[in-house]
C-alpha positions, 0 to 999 in steps of 0.5 A, spaced: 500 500 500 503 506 497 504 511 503 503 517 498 496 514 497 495 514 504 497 520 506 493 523 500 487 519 503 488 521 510 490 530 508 483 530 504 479 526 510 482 532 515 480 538 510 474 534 507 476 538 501 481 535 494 484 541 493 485 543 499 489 537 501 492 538 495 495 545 496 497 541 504 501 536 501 503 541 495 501 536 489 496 537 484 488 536 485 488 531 479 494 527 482 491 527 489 485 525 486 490 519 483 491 517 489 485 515 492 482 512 486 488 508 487 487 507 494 479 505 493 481 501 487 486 497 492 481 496 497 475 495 493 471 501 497 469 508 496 472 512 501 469 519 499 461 521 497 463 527 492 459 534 494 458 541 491 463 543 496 468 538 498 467 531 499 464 527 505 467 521 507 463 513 507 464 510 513 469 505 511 473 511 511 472 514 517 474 507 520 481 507 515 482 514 518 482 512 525 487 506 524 492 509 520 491 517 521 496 517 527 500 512 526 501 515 519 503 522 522 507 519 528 513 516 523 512 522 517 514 526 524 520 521 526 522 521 519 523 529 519 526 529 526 532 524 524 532 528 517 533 535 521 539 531 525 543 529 519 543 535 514 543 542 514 537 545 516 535 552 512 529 556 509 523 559 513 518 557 519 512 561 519 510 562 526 503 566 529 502 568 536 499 574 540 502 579 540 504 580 547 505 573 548 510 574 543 514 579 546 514 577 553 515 569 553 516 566 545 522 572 542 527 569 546 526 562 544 526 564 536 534 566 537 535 558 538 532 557 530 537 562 527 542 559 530 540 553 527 540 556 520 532 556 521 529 564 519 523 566 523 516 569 520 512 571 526 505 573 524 501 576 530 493 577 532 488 574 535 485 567 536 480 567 529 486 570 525 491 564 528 487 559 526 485 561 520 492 562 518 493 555 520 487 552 516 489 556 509 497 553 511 499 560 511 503 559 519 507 553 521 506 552 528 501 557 533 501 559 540 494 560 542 490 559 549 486 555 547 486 548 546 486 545 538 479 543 535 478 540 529 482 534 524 487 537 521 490 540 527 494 537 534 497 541 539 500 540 545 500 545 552 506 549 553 505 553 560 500 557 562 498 564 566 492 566 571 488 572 569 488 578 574 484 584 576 488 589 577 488 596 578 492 603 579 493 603 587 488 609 588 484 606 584 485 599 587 484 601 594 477 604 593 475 597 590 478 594 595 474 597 601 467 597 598 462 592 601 460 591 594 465 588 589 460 588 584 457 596 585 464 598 587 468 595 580 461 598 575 463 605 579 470 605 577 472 606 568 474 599 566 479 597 559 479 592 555 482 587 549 476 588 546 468 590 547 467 582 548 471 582 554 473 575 554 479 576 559 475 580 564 468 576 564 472 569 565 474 573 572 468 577 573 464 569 572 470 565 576 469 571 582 461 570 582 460 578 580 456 581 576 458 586 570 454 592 569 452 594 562 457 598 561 462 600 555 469 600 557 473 606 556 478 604 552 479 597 548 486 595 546 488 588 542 494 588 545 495 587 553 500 591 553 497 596 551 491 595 557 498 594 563 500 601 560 492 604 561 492 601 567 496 604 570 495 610 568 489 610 571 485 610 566 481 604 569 481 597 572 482 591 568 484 583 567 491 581 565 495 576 565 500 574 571 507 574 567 505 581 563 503 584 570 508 581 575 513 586 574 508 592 576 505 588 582 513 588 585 513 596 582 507 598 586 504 601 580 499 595 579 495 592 585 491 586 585 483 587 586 479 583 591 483 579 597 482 572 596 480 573 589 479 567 584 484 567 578 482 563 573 488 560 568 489 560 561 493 553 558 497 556 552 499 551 547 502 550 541 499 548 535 501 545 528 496 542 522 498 534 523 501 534 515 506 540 516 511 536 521 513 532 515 517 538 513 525 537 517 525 544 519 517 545 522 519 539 525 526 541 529 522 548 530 516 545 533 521 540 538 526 546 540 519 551 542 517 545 546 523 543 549 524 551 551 517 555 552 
């Protein structure tokens, strides 16, 4: 049974889509095509109902695709990571993240790819745009704090950070001798990541307060950008540990409601599943691991 047959079958089975698959694997549609004809004809079963968008695997496939799909990305993996030991590595590794997270916990692990002749591309933005970028095959390898969903994609956890309120000390201390942390936090401007609030309703839920309907004062896509707001008293918000730390030791950030809960983000790096047959995307995917 041909590998390239089955690696053909397995990419059009996670992106339900020939041609997709075919962009994956860098091979025609018409030779991707080839390749599960083949492996039909072999098998004797139809593995793909053809639809106006894409294909739909039988259930035949499926049941393939569970016994093979693994086992077949494990040993393409092994043989990149043993390539990537035994000759030069070169060329580019597109990696995605949020901004911050870059800047504050991954940049110093890329110097380890440039010194091993690997050029890096960051690419940042938000959870949607990363996994966009993923599934178009635009990125190698993604930091996200959310877990992977999905086929086409694996990932593994690499840290994690806990989400705190926090506050100018002015401001912090007014919230903090209130009877009413609710009342007390709608009474004080508050700034956030965007106008769906992710990071701060995770805190006001875990916390067992109730947000008032109100805007925030100023919304910024980057948490760097909120610390800076924060402490210079534009409002209270909930950042993450590793970016607020510094400030909390400097006492120009403190932390809201003593006891508080502080819910936690796992962070993870994620790749599609087909992209670690390439030497270098597996070297890098290693190293990060191995660093971050």
């Amino acid at each position: 049974m041909s590998l390239q047959n089955l690696r053909s079958f397995i990419e059009t089975f996670r992106c339900q889509s020939i041609s997709t698959a075919a962009r994956n694997l860098n091979l025609t549609q018409p030779a991707v095509s080839q390749h599960i004809m083949a492996l039909e004809a072999q098998l004797d079963r139809k593995l793909f109902e053809r639809k106006p968008r894409g294909v739909e695997p039988t259930a035949f496939a499926r049941d393939l695709a569970a016994q093979v799909g693994d086992g077949l990305d494990r040993a393409e993996a092994a043989l990149a990571r043993m390539q990537a030991r035994s000759s030069n590595l070169s060329g580019v590794v597109h990696i995605a993240g949020p901004a911050e997270l870059m800047a504050e916990k991954i940049a110093p692990h890329l110097c380890k790819l440039a010194e091993a002749g690997v050029q890096a591309r960051v690419r940042l933005g938000g959870r949607s745009s990363i996994y966009e970028a993923l599934q178009a095959g635009e990125v190698d390898l993604a930091f996200t704090a959310s877990r992977p969903d999905g086929p086409q994609l694996a990932g593994q956890r690499v840290s994690s950070e806990k989400l705190l309120a926090v506050a100018a000390p002015a401001m912090a201390a007014r919230i903090n001798a209130a009877a009413d942390m609710s009342g007390a936090l709608a009474s004080e401007p508050f700034v956030a990541y965007d106008t769906d609030l992710p990071l701060v309703r995770d805190w006001c839920a875990q916390n067992d307060v109730t947000m008032a309907a109100q805007e925030p004062a100023v919304t910024a896509p980057d948490i760097r950008v909120l610390r800076a707001l924060v402490e210079a008293g534009a409002g209270w918000s909930v950042i993450p540990d590793y970016l607020c730390a510094r400030s909390m030791d400097a006492g120009t950030l403190h932390m809201l409601g003593s006891g508080a809960r502080a819910p936690e983000n796992e962070i993870f790096l994620v790749w599609t599943r087909s992209a670690l047959r390439h030497p270098r995307i597996a070297f890098a995917r290693d190293l990060l691991l191995d660093g971050v």
